[in-house]
Each structure stands twice: as structure tokens, then as C-alpha cells.
N, C-alpha and C positions, 0 to 999 in steps of 0.2 A: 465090630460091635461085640462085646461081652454082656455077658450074665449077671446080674447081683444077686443073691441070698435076703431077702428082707424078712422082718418079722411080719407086717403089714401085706407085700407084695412077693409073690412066691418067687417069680422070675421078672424080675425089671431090665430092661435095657441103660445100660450106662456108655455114656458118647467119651471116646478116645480121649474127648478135648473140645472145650468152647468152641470151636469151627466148627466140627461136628454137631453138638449139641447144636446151633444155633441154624445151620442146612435143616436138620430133622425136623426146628422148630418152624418154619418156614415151609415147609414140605408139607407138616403133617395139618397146618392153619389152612393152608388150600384146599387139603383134601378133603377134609372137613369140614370147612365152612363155603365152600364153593362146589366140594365133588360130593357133597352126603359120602363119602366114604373114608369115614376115620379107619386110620392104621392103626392108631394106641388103644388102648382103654385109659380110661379118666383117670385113674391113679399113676398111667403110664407119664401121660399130657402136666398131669401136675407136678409127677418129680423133675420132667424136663425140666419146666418154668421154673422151679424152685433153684435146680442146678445152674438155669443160667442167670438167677439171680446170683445166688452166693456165690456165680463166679462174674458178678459184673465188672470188675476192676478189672479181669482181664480179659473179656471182651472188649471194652473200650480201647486196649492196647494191641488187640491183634489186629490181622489185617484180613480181616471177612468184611467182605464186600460190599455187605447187605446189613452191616452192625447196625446204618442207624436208620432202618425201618425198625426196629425193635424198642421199646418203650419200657421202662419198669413197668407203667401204668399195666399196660397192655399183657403182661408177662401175670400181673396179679389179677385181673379179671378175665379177661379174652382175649384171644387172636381174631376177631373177627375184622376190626380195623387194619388189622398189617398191612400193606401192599407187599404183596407180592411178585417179584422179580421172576420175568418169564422163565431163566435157567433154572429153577425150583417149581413149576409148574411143568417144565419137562422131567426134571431130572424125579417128580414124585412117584409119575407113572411108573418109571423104571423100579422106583423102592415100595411102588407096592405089589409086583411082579413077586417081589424075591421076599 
């Protein structure tokens, strides 16, 4: 995980790479809408969706497991529909540990 500089966001989280991005986006829709306990802040939650929009051409091309619970619709309104894949309901508790 790195750091960005925003004019908007002091410190944003920026994901390695659409696999990443796409685990956190997953992760972070659980915690949130199933555990009341979000990890991002809303400006965080929006840049994901946004990044994994403008990288949806290579999402569809890579090989994340869970690409297509992911919806554009979804990505621009809510995650509250996603299902979510039990190895991202284990693996969140561990990312919100750290």
C-alpha cells in the first residue's frame, strides 16, 4: 500500500493494481455494510470505485477470482448488493487488525 498527495485528500490509499484494488473493494463493502465497521472514509471508498472504474478494461482481463461480483452499476452507487466471497470476509478482519 502507498501514500498519494491529493489536493482534495491529504493522504489516500492507492492499490499496487486492480487485484488489489478490487480484494480492498470487497473487503471494505463487508465491513461496512455487514460489520458497521468501515475501514476507509468516503472520499477513501469513492477514489477506490472511481480507480476501479478507470481501470475496468483491465479488470475484465485479469485473473481475480471475484471480478464478476463487481458491477459498474454497483461501483457507482453502492456495494451493498456485492456478494461477497467468504475469503474476503476472513481475509478483512485481518486488514482491519493492521
Amino acid at each position: 500500500m502507498t501514500k498519494q498527495k491529493s489536493a482534495d485528500i491529504d493522504e489516500m490509499m492507492v492499490p499496487a493494481n486492480i487485484n488489489q484494488a478490487l480484494s480492498w473493494y470487497l473487503m471494505s463493502c463487508y465491513l461496512y455494510y455487514s460489520k458497521n465497521e468501515p475501514v476507509l472514509v468516503d472520499t477513501e471508498y469513492d477514489s477506490l470505485c472511481n480507480y476501479i472504474l478507470e481501470n475496468w478494461g483491465e479488470l475484465k482481463k485479469s485473473n481475480h477470482p471475484h471480478k464478476r461480483r463487481v458491477t459498474k452499476q454497483g461501483l457507482t452507487t453502492s456495494g451493498f448488493k456485492v456478494r461477497i466471497p467468504k475469503i474476503a470476509k476472513m481475509a478483512s478482519r485481518e486488514w482491519k487488525r493492521d
